[in-house]
C-alpha positions in Angstrom: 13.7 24.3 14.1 11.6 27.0 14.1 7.2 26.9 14.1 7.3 28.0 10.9 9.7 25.5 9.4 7.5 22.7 11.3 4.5 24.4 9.7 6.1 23.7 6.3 7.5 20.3 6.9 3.8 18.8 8.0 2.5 20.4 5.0 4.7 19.3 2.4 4.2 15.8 4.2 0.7 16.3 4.1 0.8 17.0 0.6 3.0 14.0 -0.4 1.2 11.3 1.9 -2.2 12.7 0.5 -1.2 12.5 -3.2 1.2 10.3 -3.3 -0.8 7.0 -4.4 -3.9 8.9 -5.1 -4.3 8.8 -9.0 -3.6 13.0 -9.2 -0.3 13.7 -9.7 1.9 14.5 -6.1 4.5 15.8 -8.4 2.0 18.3 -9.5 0.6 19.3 -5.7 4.2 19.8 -5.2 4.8 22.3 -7.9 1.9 24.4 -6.2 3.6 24.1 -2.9 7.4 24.3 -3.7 7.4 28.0 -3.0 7.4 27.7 0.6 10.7 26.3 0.4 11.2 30.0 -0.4 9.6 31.3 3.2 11.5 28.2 5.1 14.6 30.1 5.5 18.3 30.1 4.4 19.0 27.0 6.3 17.3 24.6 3.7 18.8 25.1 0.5 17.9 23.5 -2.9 19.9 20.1 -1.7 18.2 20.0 1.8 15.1 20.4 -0.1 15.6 17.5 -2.5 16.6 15.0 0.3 13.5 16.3 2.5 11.7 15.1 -0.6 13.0 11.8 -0.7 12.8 11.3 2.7 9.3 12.2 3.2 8.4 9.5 0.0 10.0 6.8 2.3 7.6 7.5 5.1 4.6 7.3 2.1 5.4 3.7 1.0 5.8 2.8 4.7 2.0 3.0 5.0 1.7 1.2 2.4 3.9 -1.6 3.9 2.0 -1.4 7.0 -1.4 -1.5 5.1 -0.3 -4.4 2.6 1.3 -6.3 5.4 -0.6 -9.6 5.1 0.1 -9.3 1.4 4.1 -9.0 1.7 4.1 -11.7 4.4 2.2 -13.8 2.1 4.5 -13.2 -0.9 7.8 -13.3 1.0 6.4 -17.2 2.5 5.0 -18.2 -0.6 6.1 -22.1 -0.8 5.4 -23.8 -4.0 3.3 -26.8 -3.8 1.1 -25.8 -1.0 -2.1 -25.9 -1.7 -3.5 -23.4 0.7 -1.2 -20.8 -0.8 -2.4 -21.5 -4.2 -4.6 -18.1 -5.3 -2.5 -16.0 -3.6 -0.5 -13.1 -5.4 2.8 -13.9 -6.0 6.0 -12.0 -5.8 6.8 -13.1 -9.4 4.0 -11.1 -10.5 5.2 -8.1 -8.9 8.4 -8.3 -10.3 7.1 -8.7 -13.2 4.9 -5.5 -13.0 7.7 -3.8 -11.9 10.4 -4.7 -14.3 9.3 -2.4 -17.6 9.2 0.9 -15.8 12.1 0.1 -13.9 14.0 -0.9 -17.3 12.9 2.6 -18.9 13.3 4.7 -16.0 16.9 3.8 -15.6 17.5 3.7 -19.2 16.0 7.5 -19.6 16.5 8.9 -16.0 19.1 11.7 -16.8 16.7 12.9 -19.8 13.6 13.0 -17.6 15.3 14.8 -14.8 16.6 17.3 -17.4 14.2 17.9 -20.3 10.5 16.3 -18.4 10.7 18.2 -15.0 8.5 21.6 -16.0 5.8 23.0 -14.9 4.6 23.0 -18.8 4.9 19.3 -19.1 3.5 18.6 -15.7 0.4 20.1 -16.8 0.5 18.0 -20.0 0.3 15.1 -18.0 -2.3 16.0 -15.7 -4.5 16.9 -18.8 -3.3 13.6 -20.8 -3.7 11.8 -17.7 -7.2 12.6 -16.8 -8.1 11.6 -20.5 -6.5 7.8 -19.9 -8.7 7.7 -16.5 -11.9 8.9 -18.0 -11.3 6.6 -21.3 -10.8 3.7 -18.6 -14.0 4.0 -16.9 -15.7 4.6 -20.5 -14.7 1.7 -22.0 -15.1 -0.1 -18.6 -19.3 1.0 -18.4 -21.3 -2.4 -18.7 -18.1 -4.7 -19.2 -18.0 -7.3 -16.5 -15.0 -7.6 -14.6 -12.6 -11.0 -15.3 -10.7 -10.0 -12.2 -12.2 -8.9 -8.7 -9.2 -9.0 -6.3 -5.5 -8.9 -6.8 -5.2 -12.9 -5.4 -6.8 -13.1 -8.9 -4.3 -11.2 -11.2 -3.0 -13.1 -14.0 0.9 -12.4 -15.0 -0.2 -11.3 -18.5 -2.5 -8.3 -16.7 1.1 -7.8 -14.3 3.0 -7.0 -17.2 0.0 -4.8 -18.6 0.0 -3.0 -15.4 4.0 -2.4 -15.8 3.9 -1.0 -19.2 1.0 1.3 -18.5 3.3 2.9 -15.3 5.9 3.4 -17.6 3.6 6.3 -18.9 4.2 7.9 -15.5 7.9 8.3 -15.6 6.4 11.6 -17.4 6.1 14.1 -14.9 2.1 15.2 -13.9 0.7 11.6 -15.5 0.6 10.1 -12.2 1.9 7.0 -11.9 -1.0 5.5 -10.0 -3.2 7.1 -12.3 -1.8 5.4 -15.4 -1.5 2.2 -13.7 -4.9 1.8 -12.2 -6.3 3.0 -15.9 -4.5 0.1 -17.3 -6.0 -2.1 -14.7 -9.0 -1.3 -15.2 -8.8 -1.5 -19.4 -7.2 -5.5 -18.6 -10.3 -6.3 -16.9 -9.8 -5.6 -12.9 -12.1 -4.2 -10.8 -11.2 -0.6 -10.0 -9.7 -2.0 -5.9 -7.5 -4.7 -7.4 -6.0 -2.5 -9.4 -5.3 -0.2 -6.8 -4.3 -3.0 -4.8 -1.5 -3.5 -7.2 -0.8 -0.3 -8.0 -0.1 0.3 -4.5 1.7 -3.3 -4.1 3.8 -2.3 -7.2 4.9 0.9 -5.6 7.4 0.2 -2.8 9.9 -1.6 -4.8 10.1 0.8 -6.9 10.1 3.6 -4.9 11.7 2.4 -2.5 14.4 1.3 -4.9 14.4 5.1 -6.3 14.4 6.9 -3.3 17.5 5.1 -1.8 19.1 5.8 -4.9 18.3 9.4 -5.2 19.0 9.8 -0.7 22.2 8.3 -1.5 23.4 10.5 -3.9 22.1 13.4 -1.4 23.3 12.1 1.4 25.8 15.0 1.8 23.0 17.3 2.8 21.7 15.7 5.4 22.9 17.4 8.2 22.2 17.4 11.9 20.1 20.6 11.7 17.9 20.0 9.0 17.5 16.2 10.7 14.5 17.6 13.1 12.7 19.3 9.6 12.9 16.3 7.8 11.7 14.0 10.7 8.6 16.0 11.1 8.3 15.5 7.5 8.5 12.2 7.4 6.3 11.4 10.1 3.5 13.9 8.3 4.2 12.1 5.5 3.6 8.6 6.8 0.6 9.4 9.2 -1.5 11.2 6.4 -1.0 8.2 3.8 -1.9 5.4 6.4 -5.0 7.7 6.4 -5.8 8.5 2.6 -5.0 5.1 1.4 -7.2 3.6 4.0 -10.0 6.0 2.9 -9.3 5.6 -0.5 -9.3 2.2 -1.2 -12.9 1.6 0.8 -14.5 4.3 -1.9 -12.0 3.3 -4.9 -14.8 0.5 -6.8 -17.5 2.9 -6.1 -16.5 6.3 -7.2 -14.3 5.0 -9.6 -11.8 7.3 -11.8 -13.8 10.0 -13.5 -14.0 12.6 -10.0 -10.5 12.4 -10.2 -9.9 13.0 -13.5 -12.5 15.8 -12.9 -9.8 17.2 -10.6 -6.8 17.0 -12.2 -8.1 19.0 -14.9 -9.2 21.9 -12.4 -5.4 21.1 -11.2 -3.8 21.5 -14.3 -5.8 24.8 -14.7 -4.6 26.0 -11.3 -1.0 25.6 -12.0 -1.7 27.1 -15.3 -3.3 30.4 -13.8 -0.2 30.3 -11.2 2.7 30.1 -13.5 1.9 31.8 -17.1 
């Protein structure tokens, strides 16, 4: 591997561990940054370049495993009856955040991947996502919160949360933008629904990603293993570090500077591609 393939490979990992959770759109940082794949030479073709992309989520929802620890541990040991543990989130909840996007996107993968991944509709759902997040805070001003931390989260605002990520099966909504905005309009303070948001994440990516590494496992080969590694790592070490920072700024900056930049975003890509 040469410097300028490892150049690449800790950018696009920067990239994805920096937007990945953040409520503005990886898929649309990614657009902006695809064309390197043109300057990264013939050795990674179109295939090579969808597995990197898989890979390189896997190392993003391992920060959040290492970040959320205490929480899996908790759910994984939950023992009914137990007094102490009552309070706690549960892993029923989760699943049940979970299951409507996860119903939906397998019901309408093959149509997303063919007819929702453009750049037109990505900047659709940057626009029509900064709209939900800016509506969200809106309607939030002077309403007290019903639920401060994600210990707290009732299954009713779980399955709230889940159909609100459905909206970000569309390309550019950002599926952490959609879901925190739902959070927020059920009553949760702006970190508990990140908390879940984040929580709610590595099933389902990690469910998605195997799938989709699976199916392009063909690629993978021995040379493009030290490209994808780098990426991986990139990927992982710049998450454990935006997540960290996001989440202690999250209930005080809220969702309007974000939706603020998504709509400069969309803009961007805009100026870029028409």
């Amino acid at each position: 591997m040469g410097i300028w393939e490892m150049i690449v490979a800790i950018i696009l990992g920067f990239v994805e561990g920096l937007t990945e959770f953040a409520p503005v759109s990886s898929t649309g940082h990614m657009i902006i940054v695809d064309e390197l794949w043109l300057r990264s030479g013939e050795l990674y073709s179109e295939p090579v370049a969808n597995t990197f992309k898989v890979v390189i989520q896997l190392g993003s929802i391992l920060a959040v495993v290492v970040i959320f620890k205490d929480k899996f541990t908790q759910m994984l040991h939950f023992k009914k009856g137990h007094r102490e543990q009552l309070g706690r989130l549960k892993l029923s909840q989760v699943i049940v955040g979970i299951l409507p996007a996860c119903v939906l996107g397998f019901v309408f993968e093959d149509y997303i991947d063919t007819h929702l991944f453009s750049v037109k509709t990505v900047i659709f759902g940057l626009a029509a996502g900064a709209i939900l997040m800016i509506f969200a805070d809106h309607f939030q001003k002077n309403r007290p919160f019903t639920t401060i931390s994600v210990d707290k989260i009732s299954y009713k605002q779980a399955f709230g949360m889940g159909l609100f990520q459905c909206i970000g099966l569309w390309p550019g909504f950002s599926r952490s933008g959609s879901t925190m905005s739902g959070g927020v309009l059920l009553g949760m303070s702006h970190r508990a629904s990140a908390d879940f948001t984040f929580i709610m994440a590595v099933p389902i990516m990690l469910g998605a990603s195997s799938l989709s590494l699976l199916k392009n496992l063909q690629y993978f080969t021995f040379d493009a293993l030290p490209f994808v590694l780098v990426g991986f790592i990139s990927a992982f070490v710049f998450a454990l570090v935006s997540i960290r920072f996001f989440l202690k700024l999250i209930n005080r900056i809220k969702l309007v500077p974000f939706a603020i930049y998504r709509i400069l975003l969309a803009g961007t890509i805009y100026l870029l591609y028409f």
